[in-house]
C-alpha positions as CSV (number, residue, x, y, z in Angstrom):
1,X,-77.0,-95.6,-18.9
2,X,-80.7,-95.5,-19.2
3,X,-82.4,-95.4,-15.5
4,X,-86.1,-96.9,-14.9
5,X,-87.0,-94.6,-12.0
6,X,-85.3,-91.4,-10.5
7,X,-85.6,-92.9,-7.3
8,X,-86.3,-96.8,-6.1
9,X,-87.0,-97.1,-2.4
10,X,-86.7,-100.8,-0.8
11,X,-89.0,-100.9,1.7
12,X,-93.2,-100.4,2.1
13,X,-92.9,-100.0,5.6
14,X,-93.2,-96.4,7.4
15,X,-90.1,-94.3,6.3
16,X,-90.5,-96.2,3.1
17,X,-93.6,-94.7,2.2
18,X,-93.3,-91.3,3.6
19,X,-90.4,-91.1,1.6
20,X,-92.1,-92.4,-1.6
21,X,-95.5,-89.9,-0.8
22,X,-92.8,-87.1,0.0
23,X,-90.9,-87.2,-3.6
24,X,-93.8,-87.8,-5.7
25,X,-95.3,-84.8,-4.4
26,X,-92.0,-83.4,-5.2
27,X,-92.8,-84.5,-8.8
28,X,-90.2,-87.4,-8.9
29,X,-90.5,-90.9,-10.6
30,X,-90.3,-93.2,-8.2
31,X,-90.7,-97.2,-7.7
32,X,-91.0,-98.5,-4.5
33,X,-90.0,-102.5,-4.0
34,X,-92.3,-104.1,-1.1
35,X,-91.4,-107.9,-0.1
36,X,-95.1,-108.6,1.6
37,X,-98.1,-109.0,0.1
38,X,-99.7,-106.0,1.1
39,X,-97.7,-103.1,3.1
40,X,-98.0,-104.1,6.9
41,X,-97.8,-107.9,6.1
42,X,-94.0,-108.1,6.9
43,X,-93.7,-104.6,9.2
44,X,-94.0,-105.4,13.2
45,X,-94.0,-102.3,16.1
46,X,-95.2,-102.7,19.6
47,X,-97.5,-100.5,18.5
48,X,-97.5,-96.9,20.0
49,X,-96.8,-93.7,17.4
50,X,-96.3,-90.4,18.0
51,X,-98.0,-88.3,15.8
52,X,-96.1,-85.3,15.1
53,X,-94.1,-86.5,11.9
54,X,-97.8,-88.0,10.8
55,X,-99.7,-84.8,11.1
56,X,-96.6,-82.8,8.8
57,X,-96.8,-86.1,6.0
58,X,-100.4,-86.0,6.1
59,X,-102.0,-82.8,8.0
60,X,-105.5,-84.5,8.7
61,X,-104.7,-87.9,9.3
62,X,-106.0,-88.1,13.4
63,X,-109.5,-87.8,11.0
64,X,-108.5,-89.9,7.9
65,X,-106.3,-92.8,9.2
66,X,-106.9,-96.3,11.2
67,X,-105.6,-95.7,14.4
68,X,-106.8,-97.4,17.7
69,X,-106.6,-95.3,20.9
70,X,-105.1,-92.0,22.4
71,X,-103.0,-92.6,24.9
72,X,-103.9,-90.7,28.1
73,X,-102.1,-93.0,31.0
74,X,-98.6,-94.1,31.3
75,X,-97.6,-96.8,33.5
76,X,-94.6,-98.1,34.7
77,X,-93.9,-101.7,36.6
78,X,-91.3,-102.8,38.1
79,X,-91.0,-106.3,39.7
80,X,-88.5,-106.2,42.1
81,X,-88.8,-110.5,42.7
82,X,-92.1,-112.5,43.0
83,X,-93.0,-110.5,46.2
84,X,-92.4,-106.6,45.8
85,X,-93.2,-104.6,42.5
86,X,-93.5,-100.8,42.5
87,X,-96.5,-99.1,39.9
88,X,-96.2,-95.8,39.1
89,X,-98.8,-94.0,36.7
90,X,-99.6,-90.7,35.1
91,X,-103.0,-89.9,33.7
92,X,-103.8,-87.2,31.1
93,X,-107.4,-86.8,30.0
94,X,-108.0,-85.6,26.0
95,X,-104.2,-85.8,25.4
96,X,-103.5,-86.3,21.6
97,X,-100.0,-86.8,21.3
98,X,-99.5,-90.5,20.7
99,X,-101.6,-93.4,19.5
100,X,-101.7,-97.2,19.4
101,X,-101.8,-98.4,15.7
102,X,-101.5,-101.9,14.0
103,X,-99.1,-101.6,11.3
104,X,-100.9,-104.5,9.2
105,X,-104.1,-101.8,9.4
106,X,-102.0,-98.5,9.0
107,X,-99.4,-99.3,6.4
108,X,-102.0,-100.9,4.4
109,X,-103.5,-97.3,4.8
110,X,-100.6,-95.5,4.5
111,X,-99.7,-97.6,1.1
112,X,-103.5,-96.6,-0.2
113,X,-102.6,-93.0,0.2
114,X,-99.4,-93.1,-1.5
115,X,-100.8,-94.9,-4.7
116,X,-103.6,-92.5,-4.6
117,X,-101.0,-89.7,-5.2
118,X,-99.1,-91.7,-8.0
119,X,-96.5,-93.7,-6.4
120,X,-96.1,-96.8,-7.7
121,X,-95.5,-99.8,-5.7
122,X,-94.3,-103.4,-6.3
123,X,-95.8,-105.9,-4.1
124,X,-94.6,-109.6,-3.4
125,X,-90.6,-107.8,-4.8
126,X,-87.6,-109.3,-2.9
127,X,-84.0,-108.0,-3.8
128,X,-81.7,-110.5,-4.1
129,X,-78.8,-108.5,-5.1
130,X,-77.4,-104.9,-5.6
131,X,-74.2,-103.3,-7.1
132,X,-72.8,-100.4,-8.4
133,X,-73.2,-99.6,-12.3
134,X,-72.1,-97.2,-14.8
135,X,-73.0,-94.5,-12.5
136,X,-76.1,-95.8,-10.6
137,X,-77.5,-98.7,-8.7
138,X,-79.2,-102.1,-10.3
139,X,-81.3,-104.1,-8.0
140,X,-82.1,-107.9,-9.1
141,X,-85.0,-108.9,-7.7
142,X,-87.7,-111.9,-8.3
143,X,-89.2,-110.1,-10.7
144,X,-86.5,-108.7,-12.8
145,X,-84.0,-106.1,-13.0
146,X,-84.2,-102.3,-12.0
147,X,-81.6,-99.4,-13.0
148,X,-81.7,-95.9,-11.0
149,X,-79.2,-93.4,-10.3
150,X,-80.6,-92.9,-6.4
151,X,-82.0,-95.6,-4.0
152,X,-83.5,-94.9,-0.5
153,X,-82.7,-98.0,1.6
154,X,-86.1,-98.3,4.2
155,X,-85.9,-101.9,4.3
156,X,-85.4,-102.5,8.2
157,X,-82.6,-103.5,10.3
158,X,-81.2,-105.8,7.9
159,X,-80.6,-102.9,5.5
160,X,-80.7,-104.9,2.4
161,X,-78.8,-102.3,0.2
162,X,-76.6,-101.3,2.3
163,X,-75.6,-104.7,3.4
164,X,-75.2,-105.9,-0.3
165,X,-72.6,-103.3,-0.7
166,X,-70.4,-103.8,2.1
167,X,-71.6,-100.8,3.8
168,X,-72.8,-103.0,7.0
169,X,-71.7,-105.0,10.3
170,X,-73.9,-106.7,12.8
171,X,-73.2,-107.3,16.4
172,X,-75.7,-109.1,18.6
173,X,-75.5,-106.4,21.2
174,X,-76.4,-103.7,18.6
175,X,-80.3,-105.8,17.7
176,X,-83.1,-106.4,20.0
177,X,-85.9,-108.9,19.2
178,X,-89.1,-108.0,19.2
179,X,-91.8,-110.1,20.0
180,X,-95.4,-109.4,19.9
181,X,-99.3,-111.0,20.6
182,X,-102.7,-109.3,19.6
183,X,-105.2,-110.6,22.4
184,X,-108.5,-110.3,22.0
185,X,-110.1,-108.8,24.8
186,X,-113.0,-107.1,26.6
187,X,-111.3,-103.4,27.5
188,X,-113.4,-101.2,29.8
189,X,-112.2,-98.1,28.7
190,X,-114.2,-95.0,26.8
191,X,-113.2,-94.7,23.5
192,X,-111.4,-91.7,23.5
193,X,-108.9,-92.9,26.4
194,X,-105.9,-95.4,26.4
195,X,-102.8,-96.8,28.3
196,X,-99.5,-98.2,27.7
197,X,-97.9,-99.9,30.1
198,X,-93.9,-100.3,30.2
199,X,-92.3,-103.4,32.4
200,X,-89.7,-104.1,34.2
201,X,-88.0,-107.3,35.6
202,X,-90.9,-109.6,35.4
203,X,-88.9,-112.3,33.0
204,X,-85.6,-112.4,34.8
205,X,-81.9,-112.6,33.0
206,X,-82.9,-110.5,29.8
207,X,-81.9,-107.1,29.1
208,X,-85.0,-104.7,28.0
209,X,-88.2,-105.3,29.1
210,X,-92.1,-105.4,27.8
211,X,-94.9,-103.8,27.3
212,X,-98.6,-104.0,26.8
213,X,-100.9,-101.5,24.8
214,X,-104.5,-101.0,24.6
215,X,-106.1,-101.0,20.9
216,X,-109.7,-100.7,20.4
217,X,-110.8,-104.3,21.3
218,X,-107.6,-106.1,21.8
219,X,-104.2,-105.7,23.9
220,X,-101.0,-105.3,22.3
221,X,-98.4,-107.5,24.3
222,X,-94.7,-108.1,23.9
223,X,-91.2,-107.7,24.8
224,X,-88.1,-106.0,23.5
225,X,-85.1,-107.6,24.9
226,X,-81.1,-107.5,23.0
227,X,-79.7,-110.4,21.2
228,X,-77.0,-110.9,23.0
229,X,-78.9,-111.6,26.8
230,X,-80.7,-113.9,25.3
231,X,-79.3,-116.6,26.3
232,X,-79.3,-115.8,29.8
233,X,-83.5,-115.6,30.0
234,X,-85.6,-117.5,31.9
235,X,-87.3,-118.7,29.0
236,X,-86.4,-119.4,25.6
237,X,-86.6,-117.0,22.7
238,X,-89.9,-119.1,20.9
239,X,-91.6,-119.0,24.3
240,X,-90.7,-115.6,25.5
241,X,-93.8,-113.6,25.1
242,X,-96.1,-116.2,25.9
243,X,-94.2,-116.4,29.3
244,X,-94.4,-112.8,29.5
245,X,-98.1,-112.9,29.1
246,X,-98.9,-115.9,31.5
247,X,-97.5,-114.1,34.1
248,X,-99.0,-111.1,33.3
249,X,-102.4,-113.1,33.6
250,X,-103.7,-111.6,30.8
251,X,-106.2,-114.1,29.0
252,X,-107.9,-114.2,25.8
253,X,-108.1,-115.2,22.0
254,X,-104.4,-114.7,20.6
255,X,-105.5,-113.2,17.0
256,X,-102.0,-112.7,15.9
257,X,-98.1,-113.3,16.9
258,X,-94.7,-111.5,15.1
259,X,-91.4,-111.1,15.9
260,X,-88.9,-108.6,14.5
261,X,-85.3,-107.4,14.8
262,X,-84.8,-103.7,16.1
263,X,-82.2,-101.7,16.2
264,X,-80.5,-100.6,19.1
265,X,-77.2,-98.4,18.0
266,X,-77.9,-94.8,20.2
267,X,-76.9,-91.6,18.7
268,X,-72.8,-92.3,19.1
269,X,-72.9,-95.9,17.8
270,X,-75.4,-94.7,14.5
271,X,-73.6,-96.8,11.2
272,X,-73.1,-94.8,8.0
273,X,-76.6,-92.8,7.1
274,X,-75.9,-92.2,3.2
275,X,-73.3,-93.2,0.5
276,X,-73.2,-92.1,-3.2
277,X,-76.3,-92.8,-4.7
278,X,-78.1,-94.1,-1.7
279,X,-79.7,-93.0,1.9
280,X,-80.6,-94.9,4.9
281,X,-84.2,-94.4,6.4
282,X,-85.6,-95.5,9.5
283,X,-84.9,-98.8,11.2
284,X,-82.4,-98.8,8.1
285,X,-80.7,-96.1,9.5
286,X,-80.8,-97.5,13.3
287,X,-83.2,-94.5,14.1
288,X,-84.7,-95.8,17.7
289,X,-84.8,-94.3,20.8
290,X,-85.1,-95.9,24.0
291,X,-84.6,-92.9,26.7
292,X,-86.3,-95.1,29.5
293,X,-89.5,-93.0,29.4
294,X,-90.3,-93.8,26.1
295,X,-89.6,-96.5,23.1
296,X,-89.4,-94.4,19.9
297,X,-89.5,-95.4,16.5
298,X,-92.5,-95.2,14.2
299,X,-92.3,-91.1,14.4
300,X,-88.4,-91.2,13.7
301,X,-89.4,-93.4,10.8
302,X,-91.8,-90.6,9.1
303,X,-89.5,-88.3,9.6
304,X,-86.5,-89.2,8.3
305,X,-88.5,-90.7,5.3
306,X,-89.9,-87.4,4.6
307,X,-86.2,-86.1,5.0
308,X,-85.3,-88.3,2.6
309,X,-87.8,-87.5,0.2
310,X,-86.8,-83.6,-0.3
311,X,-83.1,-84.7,0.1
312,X,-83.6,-86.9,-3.2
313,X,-85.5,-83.9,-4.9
314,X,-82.3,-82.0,-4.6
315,X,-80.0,-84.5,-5.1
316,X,-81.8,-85.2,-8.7
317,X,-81.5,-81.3,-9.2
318,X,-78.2,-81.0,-8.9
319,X,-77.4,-84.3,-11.1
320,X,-74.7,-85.0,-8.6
321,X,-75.4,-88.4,-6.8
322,X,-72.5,-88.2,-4.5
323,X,-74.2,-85.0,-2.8
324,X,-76.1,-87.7,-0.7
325,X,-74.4,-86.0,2.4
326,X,-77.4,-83.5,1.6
327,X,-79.5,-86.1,3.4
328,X,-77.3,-85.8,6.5
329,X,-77.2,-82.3,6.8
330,X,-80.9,-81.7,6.7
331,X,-81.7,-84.9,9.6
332,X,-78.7,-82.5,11.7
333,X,-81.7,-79.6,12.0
334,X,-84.4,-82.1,12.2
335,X,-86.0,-83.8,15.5
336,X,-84.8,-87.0,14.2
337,X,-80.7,-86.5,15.0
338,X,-81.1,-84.1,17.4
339,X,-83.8,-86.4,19.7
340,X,-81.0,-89.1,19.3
341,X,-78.5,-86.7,20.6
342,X,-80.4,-85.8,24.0
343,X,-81.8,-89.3,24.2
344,X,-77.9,-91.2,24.2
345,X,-77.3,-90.3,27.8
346,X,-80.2,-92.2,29.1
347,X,-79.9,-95.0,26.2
348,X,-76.0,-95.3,27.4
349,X,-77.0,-95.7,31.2
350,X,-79.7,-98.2,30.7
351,X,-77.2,-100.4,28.5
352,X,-75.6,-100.7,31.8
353,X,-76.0,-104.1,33.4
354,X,-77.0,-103.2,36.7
355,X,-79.4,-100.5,36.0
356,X,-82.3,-102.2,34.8
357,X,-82.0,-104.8,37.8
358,X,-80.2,-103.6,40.4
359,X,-81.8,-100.1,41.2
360,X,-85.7,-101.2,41.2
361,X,-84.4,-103.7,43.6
362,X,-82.9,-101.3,45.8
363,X,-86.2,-98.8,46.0
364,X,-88.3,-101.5,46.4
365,X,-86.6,-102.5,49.7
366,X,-85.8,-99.0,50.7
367,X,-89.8,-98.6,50.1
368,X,-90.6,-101.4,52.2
369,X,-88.6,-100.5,55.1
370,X,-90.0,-97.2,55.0
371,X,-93.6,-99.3,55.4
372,X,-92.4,-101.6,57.9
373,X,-92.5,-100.3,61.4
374,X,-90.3,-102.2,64.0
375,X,-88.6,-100.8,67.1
376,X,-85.6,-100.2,65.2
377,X,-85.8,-97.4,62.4
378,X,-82.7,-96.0,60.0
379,X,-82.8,-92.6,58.9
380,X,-84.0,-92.9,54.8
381,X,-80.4,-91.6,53.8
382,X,-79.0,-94.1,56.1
383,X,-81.3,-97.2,54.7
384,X,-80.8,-95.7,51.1
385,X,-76.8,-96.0,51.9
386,X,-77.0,-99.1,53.1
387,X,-79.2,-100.6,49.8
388,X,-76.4,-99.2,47.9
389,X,-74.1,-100.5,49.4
390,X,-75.2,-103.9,49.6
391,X,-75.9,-103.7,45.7
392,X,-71.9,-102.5,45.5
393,X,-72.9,-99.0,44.0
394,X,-71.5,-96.0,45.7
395,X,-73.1,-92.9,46.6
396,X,-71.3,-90.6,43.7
397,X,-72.4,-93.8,41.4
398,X,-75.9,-93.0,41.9
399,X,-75.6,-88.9,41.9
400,X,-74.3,-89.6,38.5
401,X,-76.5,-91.9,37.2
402,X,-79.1,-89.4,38.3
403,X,-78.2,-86.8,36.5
404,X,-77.5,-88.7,33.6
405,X,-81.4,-89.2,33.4
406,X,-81.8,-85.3,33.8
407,X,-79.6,-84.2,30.9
């Protein structure tokens, strides 16, 4: 059987193309299929990417590529009900490690670099079908046919590929939506400094919580809440972020609205990475992590898509296209599974109903009682108790879910 590419990647989002700039520097022939228009049309992020896995795909890209601010402050809210909220922040002057972006700017970037270095990409290209053939994989799409004996699956949460071949389930409690505004707004910050903040509680019923992010001249605002509590919110799933945002009071021209399906699997619950003749990259893959101090997903991306890349180098070596668990044992020693790993604890207790609800509740009382001064004062161990208790959570509850966050 005649092949028309050594590799075809689905997908011209982030692991997508950091697996297609990754094997053509690896001196493969390789097709990638994009549905958009333009790479960035169709991909949606909250916006914040830590640039590690950037700065190995492309060494000087804090100097080449379109990114919008450092950011230097971390916030974290917590509305307790419409009266009591705790804030707490941390500020870090010239730190470098992580950036806002807007993938409609950066992909289109990232898409411009790949094609400079000889990829070749396939705009507007929807699959419609895959299945097994004479040794490889053909792909029908809108615009014809394609043959190859490898295919790297980076089309999102849906997985197209993997889905088509019966390699997939879906459960509502394993997806989060996504929802997102670009405001346009006056920010008085210095260039060189930004903030995210992370929130908690303010839209009541839904499991997750928001965000807002600080991009040159405009806020990044949204929410990332699981299919499955949906129906419980406050507001419906159409008015969600705009509800979010009204009661933010954050004001200003709305340039832009998406929403987008994430996956939310955790290390233990991760669905099968690789099959013969095909590999699973990024959201594809269910590579997210949500550790309560940060949302991760745009680094874990890049990485495994430039994992994937020097898998399929080795995979087209060896002429062997059911070595695919090559892939796997290479993300094993990479940041990307082993991240996972440590994160699952903290994913695993914040999956837990009360968590999210109950125990911001209980410190924001057990805060205001330590403010309010009446004739009558408990001991802080003794109010603490007695918060717990109310709440139904035992002392040993909390120790463990404690160390849960430390491990």
């Amino acid at each position: 059987m005649s092949f028309d590419a050594d590799l075809i990647i689905v997908g011209g989002g982030l692991s997508g193309l950091s697996a297609g700039i990754t094997a053509v520097k690896e001196g493969l022939n390789v097709i990638l299929l994009e549905r958009g228009e333009y790479s960035g049309a169709k991909n949606v992020s909250g916006g914040r990417m830590y640039v590690h896995a950037l700065l190995k795909l492309i060494p000087d890209a804090l100097e080449r590529a379109p990114l919008e601010r450092p950011i230097t402050k971390e916030t974290f809210e917590f509305y307790c009900d419409n009266k009591k909220k705790l804030t707490i922040s941390f500020e870090e002057k010239e730190k470098k490690n992580s950036y806002t972006v807007l993938r409609a700017k950066f992909d289109r970037w990232l898409a411009s670099e790949a094609e400079s270095l000889g990829l070749l990409i396939s705009y507007s290209t929807l699959v419609l079908n895959v299945y097994r053939e004479n040794g490889g994989i053909t792909l029908e799409t809108n615009r014809g046919v394609l043959k190859t004996p490898l295919v790297i699956d980076a089309s999102g949460v849906t997985s197209i590929v993997f889905r088509s071949l019966g390699l997939r389930r879906f459960t509502p409690d394993k997806w989060m939506l996504g929802v997102k505004e670009i405001v346009k707004t006056d920010l008085n910050l210095p260039e060189d400094e930004g903030e995210v903040r992370t929130i908690v509680g303010l839209i009541k019923g839904v499991k997750g919580g928001g965000f807002v992010y600080t991009n040159k001249d405009t806020l990044s605002v949204g929410m990332a809440v699981t299919f499955d509590s949906l129906p419980k919110s406050e507001f419906p799933a159409k008015d969600l972020v705009e509800g979010f945002r009204e009661r933010l009071g954050i004001e200003g021209e709305i340039l832009e609205y998406s929403a987008h399906a994430i996956p939310y699997f955790g290390y233990k619950n991760l669905q099968q990475l690789y099959a013969e003749n095909l590999i699973a990259v990024g959201d594809s893959a269910g590579f997210l992590i949500n550790d309560g101090f940060t949302i991760r997903g745009m680094d874990l991306a890049i990485g495994s898509g430039i994992i994937a890349g020097l898998a399929a180098k080795k995979i087209i070596e060896m002429k062997d296209f059911t070595k695919t668990n090559i892939y796997y044992d290479m993300l094993k020693e990479s940041f990307v599974l082993k991240h996972l790993e440590l994160a699952y604890s903290r994913f695993e207790l914040l999956n837990k109903a009360y968590v999210l609800n109950t125990y911001p509740e209980v410190l924001c009382n057990l805060l205001s009682d330590m403010f309010t001064v009446t004739e009558e004062r408990k001991t802080l161990i003794d109010d603490a108790l007695l918060r717990l208790k109310e709440k139904g959570i035992s002392l040993s509850q909390a120790l463990r879910d404690i160390l849960s966050v430390a491990k």
